[in-house]
C-alpha positions in Angstrom: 164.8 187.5 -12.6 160.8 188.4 -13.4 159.7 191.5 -12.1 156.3 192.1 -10.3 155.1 195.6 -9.5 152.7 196.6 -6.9 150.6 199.2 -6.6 148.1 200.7 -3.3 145.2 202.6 -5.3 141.9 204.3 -4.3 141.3 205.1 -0.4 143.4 203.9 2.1 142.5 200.4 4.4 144.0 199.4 7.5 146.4 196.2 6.2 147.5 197.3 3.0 150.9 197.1 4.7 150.5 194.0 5.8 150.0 193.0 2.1 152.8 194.8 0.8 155.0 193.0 3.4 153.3 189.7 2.8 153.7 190.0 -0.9 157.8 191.1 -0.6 158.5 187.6 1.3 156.8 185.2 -0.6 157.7 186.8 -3.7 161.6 187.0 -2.7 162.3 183.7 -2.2 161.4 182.4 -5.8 163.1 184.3 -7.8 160.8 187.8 -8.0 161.9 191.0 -7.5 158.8 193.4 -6.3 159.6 196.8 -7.5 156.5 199.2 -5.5 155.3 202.6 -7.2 154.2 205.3 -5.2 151.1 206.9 -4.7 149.0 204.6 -6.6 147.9 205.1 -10.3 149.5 208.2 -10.2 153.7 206.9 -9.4 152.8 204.3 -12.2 151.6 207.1 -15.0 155.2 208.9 -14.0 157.3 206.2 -13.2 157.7 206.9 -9.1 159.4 203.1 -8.5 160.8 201.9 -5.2 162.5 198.2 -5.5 161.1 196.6 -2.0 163.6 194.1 -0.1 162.8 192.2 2.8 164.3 195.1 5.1 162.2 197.5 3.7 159.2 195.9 4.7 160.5 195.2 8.1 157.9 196.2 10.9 155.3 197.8 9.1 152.8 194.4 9.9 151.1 197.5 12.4 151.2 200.4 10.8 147.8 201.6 8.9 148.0 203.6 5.5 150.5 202.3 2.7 154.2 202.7 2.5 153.4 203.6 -1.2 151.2 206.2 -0.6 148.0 206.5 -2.7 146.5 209.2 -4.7 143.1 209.7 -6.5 144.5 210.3 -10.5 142.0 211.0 -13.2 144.9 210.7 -15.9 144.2 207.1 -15.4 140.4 207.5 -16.5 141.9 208.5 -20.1 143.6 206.8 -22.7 146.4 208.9 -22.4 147.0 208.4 -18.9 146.6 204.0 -19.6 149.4 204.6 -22.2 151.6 206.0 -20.2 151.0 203.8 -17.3 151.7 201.0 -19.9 155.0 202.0 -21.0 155.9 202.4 -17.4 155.6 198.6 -17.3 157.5 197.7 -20.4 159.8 200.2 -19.3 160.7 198.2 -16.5 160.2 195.4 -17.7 157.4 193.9 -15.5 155.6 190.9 -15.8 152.9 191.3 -13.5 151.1 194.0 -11.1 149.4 193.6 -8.2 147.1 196.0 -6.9 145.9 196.4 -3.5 142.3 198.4 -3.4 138.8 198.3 -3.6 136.1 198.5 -6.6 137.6 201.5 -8.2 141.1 200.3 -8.5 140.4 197.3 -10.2 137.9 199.3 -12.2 141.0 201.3 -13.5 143.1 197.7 -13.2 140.7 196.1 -16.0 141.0 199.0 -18.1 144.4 199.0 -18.1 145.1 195.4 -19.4 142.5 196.2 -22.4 145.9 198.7 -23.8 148.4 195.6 -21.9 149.9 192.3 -22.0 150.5 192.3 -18.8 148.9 190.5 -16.5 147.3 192.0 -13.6 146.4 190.9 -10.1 143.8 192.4 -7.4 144.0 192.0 -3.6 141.4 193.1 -2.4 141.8 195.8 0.0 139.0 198.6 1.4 136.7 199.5 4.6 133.7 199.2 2.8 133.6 195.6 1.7 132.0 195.6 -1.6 134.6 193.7 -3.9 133.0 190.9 -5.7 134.3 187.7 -5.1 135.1 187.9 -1.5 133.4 187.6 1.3 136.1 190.3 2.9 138.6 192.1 1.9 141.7 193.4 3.9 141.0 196.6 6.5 137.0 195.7 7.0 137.3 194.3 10.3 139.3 197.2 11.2 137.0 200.0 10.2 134.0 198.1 12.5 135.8 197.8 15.4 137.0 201.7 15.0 133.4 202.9 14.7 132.0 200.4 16.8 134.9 201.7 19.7 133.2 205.0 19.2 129.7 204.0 19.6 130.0 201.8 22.6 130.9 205.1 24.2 128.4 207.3 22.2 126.0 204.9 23.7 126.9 206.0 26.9 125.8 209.7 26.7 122.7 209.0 24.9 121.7 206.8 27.8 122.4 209.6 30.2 120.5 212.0 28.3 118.2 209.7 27.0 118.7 211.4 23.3 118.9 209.7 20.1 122.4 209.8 18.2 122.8 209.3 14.1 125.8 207.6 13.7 126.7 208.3 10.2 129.6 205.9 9.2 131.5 205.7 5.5 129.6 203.7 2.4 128.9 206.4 -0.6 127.7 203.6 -2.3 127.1 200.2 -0.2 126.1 199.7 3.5 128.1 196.4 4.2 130.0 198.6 6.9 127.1 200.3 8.6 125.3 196.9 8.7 128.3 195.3 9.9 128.8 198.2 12.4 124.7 198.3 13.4 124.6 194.8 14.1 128.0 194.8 16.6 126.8 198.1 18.1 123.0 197.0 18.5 121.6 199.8 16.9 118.3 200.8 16.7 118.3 201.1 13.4 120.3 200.9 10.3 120.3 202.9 7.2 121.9 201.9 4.0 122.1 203.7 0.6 120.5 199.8 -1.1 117.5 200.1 0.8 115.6 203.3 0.0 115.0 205.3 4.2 111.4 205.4 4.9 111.1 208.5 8.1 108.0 207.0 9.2 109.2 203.9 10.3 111.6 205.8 12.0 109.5 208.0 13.7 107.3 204.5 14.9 110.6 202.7 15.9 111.5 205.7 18.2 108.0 206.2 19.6 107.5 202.1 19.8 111.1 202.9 21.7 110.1 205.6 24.0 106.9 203.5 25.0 108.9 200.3 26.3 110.8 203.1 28.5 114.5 202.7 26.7 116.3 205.4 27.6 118.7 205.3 24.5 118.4 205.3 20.8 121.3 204.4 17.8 120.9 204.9 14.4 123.8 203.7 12.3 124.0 205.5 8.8 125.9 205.0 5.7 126.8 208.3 4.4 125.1 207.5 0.7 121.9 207.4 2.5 121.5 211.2 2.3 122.1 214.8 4.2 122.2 213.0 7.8 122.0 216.8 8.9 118.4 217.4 7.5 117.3 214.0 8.6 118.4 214.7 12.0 116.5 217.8 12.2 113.1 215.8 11.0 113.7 213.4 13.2 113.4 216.2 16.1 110.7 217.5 14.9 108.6 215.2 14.3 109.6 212.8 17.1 109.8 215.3 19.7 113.0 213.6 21.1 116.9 215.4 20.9 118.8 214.4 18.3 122.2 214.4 17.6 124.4 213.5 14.9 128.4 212.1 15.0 130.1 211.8 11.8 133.0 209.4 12.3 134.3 210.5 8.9 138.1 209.3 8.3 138.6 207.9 11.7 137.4 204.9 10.1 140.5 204.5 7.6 143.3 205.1 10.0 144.8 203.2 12.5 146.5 199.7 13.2 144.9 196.8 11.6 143.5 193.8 13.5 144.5 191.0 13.7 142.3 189.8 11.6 142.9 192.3 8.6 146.5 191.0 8.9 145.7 188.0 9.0 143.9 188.2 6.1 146.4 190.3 4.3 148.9 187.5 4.9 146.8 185.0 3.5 145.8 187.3 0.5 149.5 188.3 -0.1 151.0 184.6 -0.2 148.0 183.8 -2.6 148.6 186.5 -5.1 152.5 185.7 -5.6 151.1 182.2 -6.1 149.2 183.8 -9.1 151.9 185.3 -10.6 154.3 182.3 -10.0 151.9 180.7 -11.9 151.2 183.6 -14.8 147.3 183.2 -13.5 146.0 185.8 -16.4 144.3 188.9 -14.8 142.3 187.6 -11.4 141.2 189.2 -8.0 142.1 187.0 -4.8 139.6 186.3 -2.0 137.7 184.3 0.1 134.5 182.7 0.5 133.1 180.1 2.6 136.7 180.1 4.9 138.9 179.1 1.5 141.1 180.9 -0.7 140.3 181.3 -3.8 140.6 183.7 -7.4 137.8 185.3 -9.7 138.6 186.4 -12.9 139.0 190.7 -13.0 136.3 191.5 -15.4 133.8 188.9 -13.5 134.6 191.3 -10.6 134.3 194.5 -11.8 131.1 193.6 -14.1 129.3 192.1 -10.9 127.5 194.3 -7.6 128.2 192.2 -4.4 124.5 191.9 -2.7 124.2 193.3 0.5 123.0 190.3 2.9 119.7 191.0 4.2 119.2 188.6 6.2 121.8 190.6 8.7 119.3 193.4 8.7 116.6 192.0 9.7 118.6 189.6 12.6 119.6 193.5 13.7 116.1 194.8 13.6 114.8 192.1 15.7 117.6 192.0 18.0 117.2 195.7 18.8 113.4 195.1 19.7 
């Protein structure tokens, strides 16, 4: 019987569950036996294996998190740590490993099968959306209907107090979730780390605002636009309205997926045992356009999903 391994890496995302289960009963049925390894990169440097049978992924479809666990683990930056997670895999003889995560883990995924044979398979699995190849990846949809539950009712006590709130929402790098997020929400405005923040279009927006008599104000922020606390404060000053400033922070990662991001992590799951089945060398699953499909690992890794513009500007003229 082959042996697959799976792995959750990198930050946790609403429906990795669901693609662990997924993945166990497909995989089952023709012949392969999913052994896990916990807490990502980590479990597979030091060998922390699990075997997963259709009971043990029994009723976890709602749950948010991983079964596995995850762990951030530098070892796997180093040639040591690849080693080791190599002979981890020949140790137990597997065939293939999937990992579920975002950019980074198939970052560390790509490096690994430079030192391996073995094939290895990406689903594509993060709140922030910014996996090449995909149009979404697993746990997206949940993170903008968590923030966007808490800015429906943020909304409601900046009307009252006709103040403006800074909504600063996850996205180090990339503002596919605070666009995704502004747009639902109808911010105001919508600041992401690709776009560089000009204040003094802010400061017109609000006064342009405060002329038409709107007695509320949203601005959704990535976090990789910049101190949201100093910006805040020159946003007072210079606007002469109150400001405040809600960090949503790791609210975003937690919870029971939607449907949706099950959905999706169903779809993702039976389509990476397909890979496997079909010794597929090294690719990412996804979707684009409403159809499955594959791109190969490196292509992933080596390419920056653009940020659709078009979205920010329907959200700009929306908010008018």
């Amino acid at each position: 019987m082959k042996r697959v391994g799976i792995v959750t890496s990198g930050g946790d995302a609403p429906g990795m569950n669901a693609v662990i289960r997924a993945v166990v009963r497909m995989a089952l049925p023709i012949g392969l036996k999913v052994i896990g390894f916990q807490n990502g990169y980590s479990g597979l440097i030091t060998d922390q294996k699990c075997p997963l049978g259709l009971r043990s992924v029994s009723g976890i479809i709602n749950f948010g998190g991983t079964i596995l666990g995850s762990r951030r683990c530098e070892e796997f930056k180093t040639d040591k740590g690849l080693k080791r997670a190599q002979k981890t895999l020949e140790k137990n003889k597997i065939s293939g490993l999937i990992v579920i995560g975002g950019e980074g883990s198939f970052a560390g995924a790509l490096d690994l099968t430079r030192l391996s044979s073995i094939n290895v398979y990406g689903v594509p699995c993060s709140i922030d959306n910014d996996v090449y190849g995909t149009d979404e990846t697993v746990g997206f949809d949940t993170a903008v209907n968590t923030a966007l539950f808490a800015i429906d009712r943020i909304r409601d006590t900046a009307t009252s107090h006709n103040r403006v709130f800074i909504i600063e929402v996850m996205g180090r790098k990339r503002g596919f979730l605070a666009l995704s997020v502004g747009l639902a929400a109808g911010a105001e405005k919508i600041l992401v780390p690709e776009i560089k923040t000009d204040l003094k279009e802010v400061y017109e927006l609000l006064e342009e605002s405060r002329m038409k008599g709107k007695k509320s104000n949203i601005i959704v922020a990535a976090e990789g636009v910049g101190d949201m606390r100093r910006i805040a404060k020159k946003i007072e000053k210079n606007t002469g309205y109150e400001v405040r400033l809600s960090v949503l922070g790791y609210i975003q990662r937690g919870g029971a997926p939607t449907a949706r991001s099950r959905i999706l992590a169903g779809l993702f799951g039976a389509k990476v045992v397909n890979l496997v089945e079909n010794e597929r060398e090294n690719e990412v699953v996804g979707i684009l356009d409403g159809k499955l499909t594959s791109t190969n690992l490196e292509v992933v890794c080596k390419n920056r999903k653009p940020l659709d513009l078009n979205l920010l500007h329907l959200a700009e003229k929306l908010a008018t």
